[in-house]
N, C-alpha and C positions, 0 to 999 in steps of 0.2 A: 305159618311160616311166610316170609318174608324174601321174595328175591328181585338184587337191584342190576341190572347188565351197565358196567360200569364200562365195557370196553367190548368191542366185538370185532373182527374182522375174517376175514377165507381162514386162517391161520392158527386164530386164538380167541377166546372168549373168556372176562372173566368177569365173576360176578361177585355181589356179595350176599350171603345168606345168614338172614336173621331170623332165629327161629326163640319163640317163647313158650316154648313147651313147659309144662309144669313137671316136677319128679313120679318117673314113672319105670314100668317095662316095656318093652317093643310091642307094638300095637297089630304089627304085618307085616308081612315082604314088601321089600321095598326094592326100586331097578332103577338104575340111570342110563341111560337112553347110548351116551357116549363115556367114554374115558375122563375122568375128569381128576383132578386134585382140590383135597379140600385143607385148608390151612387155617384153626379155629383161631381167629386174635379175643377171643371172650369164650368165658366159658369152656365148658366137655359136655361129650355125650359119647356113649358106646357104640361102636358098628359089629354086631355081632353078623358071622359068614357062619358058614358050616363047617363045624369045628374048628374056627379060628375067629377069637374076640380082640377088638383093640379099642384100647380106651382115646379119642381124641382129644387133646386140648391143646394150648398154647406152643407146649413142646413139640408137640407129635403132630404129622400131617397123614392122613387117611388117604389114600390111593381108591378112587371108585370102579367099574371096571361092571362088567352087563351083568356079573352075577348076582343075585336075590342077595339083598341083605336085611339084617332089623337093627332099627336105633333107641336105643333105652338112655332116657335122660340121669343123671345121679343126683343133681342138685333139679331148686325151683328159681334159679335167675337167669335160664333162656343160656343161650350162647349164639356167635356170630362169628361165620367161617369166611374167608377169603379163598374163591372156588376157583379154579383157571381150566378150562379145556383145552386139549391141543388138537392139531388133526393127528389124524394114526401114522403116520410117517415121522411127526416130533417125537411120540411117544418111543416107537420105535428106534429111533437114533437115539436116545437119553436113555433107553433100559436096556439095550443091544440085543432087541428080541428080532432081529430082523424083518421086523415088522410082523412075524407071526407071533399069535398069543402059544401060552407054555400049553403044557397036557392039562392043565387045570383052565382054562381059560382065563388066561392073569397075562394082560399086557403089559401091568407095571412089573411081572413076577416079584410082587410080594403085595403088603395090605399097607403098610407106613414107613414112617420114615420120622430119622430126630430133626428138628428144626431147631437149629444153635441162636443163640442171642443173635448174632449179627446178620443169619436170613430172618427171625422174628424184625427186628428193625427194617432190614432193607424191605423184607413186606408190606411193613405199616407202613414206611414212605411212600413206597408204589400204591396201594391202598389209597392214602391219601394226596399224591398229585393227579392218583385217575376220579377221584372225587371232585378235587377243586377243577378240573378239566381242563389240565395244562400239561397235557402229555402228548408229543407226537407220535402219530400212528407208528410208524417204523421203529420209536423207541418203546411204545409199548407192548409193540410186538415181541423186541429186543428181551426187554428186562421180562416178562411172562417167561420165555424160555431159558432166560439167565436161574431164576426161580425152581423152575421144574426140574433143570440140569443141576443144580445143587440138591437137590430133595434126592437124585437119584442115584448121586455121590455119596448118600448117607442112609441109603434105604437098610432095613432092620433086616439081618438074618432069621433063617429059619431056628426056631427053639423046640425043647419037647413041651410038650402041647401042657402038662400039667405046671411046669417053668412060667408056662405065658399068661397062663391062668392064676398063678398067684400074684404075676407083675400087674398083672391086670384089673385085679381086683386092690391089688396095693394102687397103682395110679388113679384108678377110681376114686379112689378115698384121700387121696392127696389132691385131686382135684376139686374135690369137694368141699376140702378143712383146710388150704395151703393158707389161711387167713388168718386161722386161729394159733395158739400152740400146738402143737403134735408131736409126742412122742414116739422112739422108733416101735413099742410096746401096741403104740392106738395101730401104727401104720400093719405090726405083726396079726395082731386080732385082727382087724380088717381084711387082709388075706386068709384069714386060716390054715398062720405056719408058723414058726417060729420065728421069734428075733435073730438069730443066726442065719436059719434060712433068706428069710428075707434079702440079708444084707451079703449073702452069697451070691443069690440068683437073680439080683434086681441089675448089679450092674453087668452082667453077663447077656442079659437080656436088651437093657437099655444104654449100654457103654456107659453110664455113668452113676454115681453114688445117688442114694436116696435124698442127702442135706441138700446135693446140687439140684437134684430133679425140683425136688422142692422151691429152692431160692429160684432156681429158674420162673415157675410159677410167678410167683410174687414177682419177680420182676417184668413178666409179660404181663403183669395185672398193671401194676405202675403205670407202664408202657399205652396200655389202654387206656387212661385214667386221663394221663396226659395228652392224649390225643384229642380228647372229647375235653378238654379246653380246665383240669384239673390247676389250682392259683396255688395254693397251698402246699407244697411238697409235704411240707412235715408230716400234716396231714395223710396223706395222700403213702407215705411213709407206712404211718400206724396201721392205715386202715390196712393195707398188704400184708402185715404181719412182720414188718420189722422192729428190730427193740427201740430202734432211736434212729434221728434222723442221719448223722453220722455216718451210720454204717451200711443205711440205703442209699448215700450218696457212693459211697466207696465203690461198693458192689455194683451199682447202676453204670460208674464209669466202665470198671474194668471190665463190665457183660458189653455193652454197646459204644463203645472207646469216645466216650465225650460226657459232659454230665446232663442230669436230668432238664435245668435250665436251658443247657445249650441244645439238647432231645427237643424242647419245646416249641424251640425258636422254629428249627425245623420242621416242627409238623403241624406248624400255625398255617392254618388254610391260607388265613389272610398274605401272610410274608410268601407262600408259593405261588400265589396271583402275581406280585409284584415283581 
């Protein structure tokens, strides 16, 4: 594992974390030190708590918090999170814990949170101005809490626990195959529940349908692709798992309100220098 501290000050830290773990299960307990959020722009991996698992990837941001956790990879091509710490006083103002943790020791009182296309984008941009290092302190301070106060606007209700466990194991497997075809049928086996169920309890869980969770996917894959300096959409298209290039453009605009060209321009290191 790999970590880069892109931004630090009294207030906020954020970093990024590249980890090339190969497909596995969790190894041991694991603790983070402070509060943190991790927001994966590559890749999932699972953070399994004491009787409560959440799958992370693109969509989903993980909430860290001093309690023991284990991390079990699903796939073998690593993933790489976008991490923010606050001090306990931000944390506190954005979750309305008064700054005291719940009976469970849970600052963020909960484990995750959906990350909608346009916080995905506005991440990656952040992401990528505090790389090419052309962010002023007070604005990076700005936008890190801009981030977090949106994560905490969208944090995930409590579910019953056998619910979260088959969403769980469904996001698992879509994070895993969002590349390939996938039937609602592979996504049901996958779980071990029905095609009905499935499609009953996925969006109750995650506010939104399976085709969306999915296309979301693929589109935070794109999003990545292009960042790291991707020429070829069409390309870049197929390889996400969409039928044709057409219909990743359509979708691409209406997810992040501009098209993938015009995504490009913006996240060219070189053009945020100038």
């Amino acid at each position: 594992m790999e970590t880069v501290t892109l931004f630090t000050s009294q207030l906020v830290t954020v970093r990024e974390v590249v980890c090339d773990a190969s497909r596995g299960g969790a190894c041991g307990d694991e603790y983070s030190t402070t509060p943190c959020v991790a927001i994966p722009l590559r890749g999932c991996y699972s953070v399994d708590r004491p009787g409560r698992a959440v799958v992370a990837d693109p969509n989903t941001a993980v909430f860290f918090d001093t309690e023991p956790y284990r991390v079990a990879h699903p796939g073998d091509d690593g993933d790489t999170s976008f991490v923010v710490v606050c001090e306990p006083a931000a944390v506190a103002d954005a979750f309305g814990n008064g700054g005291q943790p719940d009976a469970e020791c849970r600052p963020f009182r909960t484990t995750h949170a959906h990350v909608a296309p346009a916080l995905q984008l506005r991440t990656r941009l952040y992401h990528g101005a505090l790389k090419a290092g052309i962010v002023d302190p007070m604005a990076a301070e700005e936008e890190a809490f801009a981030i977090v106060a949106a994560l905490a606007g969208t944090r995930a209700a409590e579910h019953k626990a056998v619910h979260q466990a088959v969403v769980g194991r469904a996001t698992s497997f879509l994070a895993g195959h969002f590349r390939e075809p996938v039937s609602l049928r592979d996504v049901a086996r996958a779980a071990g529940a029905s095609p009905f169920s499935v499609c009953r309890v996925f969006p109750a869980v995650t506010g939104t349908t399976l085709h969306r969770y999915l296309t979301s996917l693929r589109l935070a894959w794109t999003l990545d692709a292009i960042a790291a300096g991707a020429d070829d959409l069409s390309r870049v298209a197929l390889d996400a798992g969409f039928a044709h290039h057409s219909h990743f453009t359509k979708t691409f605009t209406r997810a992040f309100g501009a098209t993938p060209r015009a995504i490009r321009r913006r996240l060219d290191p070189l053009r945020l220098r100038s």
